[in-house]
N, C-alpha and C positions, 0 to 999 in steps of 0.2 A: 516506624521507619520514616524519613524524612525525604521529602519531595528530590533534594539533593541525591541522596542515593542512587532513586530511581530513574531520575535525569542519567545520571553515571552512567551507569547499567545499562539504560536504553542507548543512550549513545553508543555503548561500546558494543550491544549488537547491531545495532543499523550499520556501523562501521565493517563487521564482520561480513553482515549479510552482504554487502556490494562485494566486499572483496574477495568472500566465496564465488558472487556472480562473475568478476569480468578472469576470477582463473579458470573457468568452464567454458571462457572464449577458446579453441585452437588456433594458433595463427599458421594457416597454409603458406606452404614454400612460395614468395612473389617474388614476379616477375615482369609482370603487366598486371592492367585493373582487372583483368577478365579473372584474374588467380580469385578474389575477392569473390567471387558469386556463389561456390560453395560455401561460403561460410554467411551468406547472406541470413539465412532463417534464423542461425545462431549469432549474430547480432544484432540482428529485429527485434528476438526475446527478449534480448539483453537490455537492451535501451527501452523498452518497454515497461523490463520489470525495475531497471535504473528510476528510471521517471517515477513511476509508483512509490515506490522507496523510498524515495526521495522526498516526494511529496507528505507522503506521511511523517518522514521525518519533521518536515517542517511542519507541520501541525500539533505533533506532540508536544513537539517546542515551543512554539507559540500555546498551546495549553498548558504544560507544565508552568511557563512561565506565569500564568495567573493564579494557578491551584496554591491555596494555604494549608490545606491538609492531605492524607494521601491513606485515610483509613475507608473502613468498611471493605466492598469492592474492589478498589483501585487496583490493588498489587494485585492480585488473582486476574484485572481484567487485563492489565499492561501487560502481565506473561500471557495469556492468552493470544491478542495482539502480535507480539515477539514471536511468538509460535507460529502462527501462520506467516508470517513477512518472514520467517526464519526458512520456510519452504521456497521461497521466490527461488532460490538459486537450484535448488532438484528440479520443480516444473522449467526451469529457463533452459535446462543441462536437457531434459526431455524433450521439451515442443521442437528446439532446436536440432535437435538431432533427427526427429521423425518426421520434420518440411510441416508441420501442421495439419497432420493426419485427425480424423473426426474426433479419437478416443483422447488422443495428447491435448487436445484444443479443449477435448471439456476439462480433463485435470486441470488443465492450464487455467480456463474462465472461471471452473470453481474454487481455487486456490485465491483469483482476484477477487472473487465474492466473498471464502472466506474470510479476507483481510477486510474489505470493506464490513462487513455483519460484526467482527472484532474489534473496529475501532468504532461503530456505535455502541457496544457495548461497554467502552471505555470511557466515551464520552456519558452515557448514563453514569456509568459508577462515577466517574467524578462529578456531576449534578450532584447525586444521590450524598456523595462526602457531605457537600458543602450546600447542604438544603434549608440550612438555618443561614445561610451568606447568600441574600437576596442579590446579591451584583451577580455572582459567581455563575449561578444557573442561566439569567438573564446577558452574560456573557459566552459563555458556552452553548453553542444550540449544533442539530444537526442542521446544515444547511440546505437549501434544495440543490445545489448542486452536488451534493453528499449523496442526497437522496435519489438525483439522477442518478449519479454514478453507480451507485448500486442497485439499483431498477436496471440499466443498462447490463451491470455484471451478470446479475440474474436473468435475464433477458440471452445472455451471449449462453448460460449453461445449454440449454435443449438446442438452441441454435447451433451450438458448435456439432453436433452428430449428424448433421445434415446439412448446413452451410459452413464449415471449419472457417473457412478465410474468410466472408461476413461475421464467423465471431471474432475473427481477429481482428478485423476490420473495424469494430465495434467498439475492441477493448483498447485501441490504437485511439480512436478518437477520445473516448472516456480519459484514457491513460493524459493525453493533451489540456481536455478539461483539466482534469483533477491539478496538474501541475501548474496551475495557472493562483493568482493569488487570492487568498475566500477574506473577506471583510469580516469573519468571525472572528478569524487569528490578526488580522490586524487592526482592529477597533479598538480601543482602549475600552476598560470595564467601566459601566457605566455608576454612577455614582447614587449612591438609594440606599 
């Protein structure tokens, strides 16, 4: 399979997956701002799990774009990946609907953990591809703000059953990190 493909293919789910998310939006009868406050929790998800999404998209992208091969791992860990961030829009249609009850807030936090645990996994397999292409590994690393983030995920799991809105609180600010730009994806490969 070629790197191409799989670029295709992930594009055309990350594309999906949003657009699953903002039709799980309702839009209440308005009239003034106040109509707007029910449907607050279910646009807080949403932009939440948008930002996440989003962000991983660009990272894929910016990694795809250095990857020369896409054997071993890769494809089994990309769908794996796609699989969890395929869920963003069920947990966003949830947490939203239930105001951030303890039980929806851990679905919710372990659905972000999930994805974050799935794109290290990603990031390994494609090391692992290109372990003979000393640039490519020394290119690709998890970063500590990766590794925050998902300290942080797992962190918000047990949190969420006893503080819900400090986990959400938690995955609100991570969700801000993460969307922010990592010097991994935008460094050029170094040369070696």
């Amino acid at each position: 399979m070629t790197k191409g493909r799989i670029e295709a293919f992930s594009d055309g789910m990350f594309a999906i997956i949003i657009t699953v998310m903002v039709l799980e939006l309702q839009m209440p009868k308005v009239t003034g701002w106040l109509d707007f406050a029910p449907i607050f929790p279910n646009f807080a998800s949403y932009a939440l799990c948008f930002a996440v999404t989003g962000a991983y998209w660009a990272k894929h992208h910016a990694m795809f774009h250095k990857v020369k091969v896409v054997g071993g791992w890769v494809v089994p860990a990309n769908l794996n990946m796609l699989f969890w961030l395929s869920l963003m829009p069920f947990f966003t249609g949830v947490i939203g609907e239930d105001n951030f009850n303890g039980f929806t807030t851990l679905l919710y936090s372990f659905e972000f953990m999930m994805c974050a645990v799935s794109f290290y996994v990603l990031v390994l397999a494609l090391r692992a591809a290109h372990k003979g292409d000393s640039a490519i590994p020394r290119s690709m690393w998890i970063s500590p703000r990766d590794r925050l983030c998902l300290s942080a995920y797992v962190l918000a799991v047990p949190l969420s059953l006893y503080f819900p809105r400090t986990a959400i609180a938690l995955i609100a600010i991570t969700a801000l990190v993460c969307i922010l730009p990592d010097r991994m994806f935008t460094a050029e490969i170094p040369k070696g």
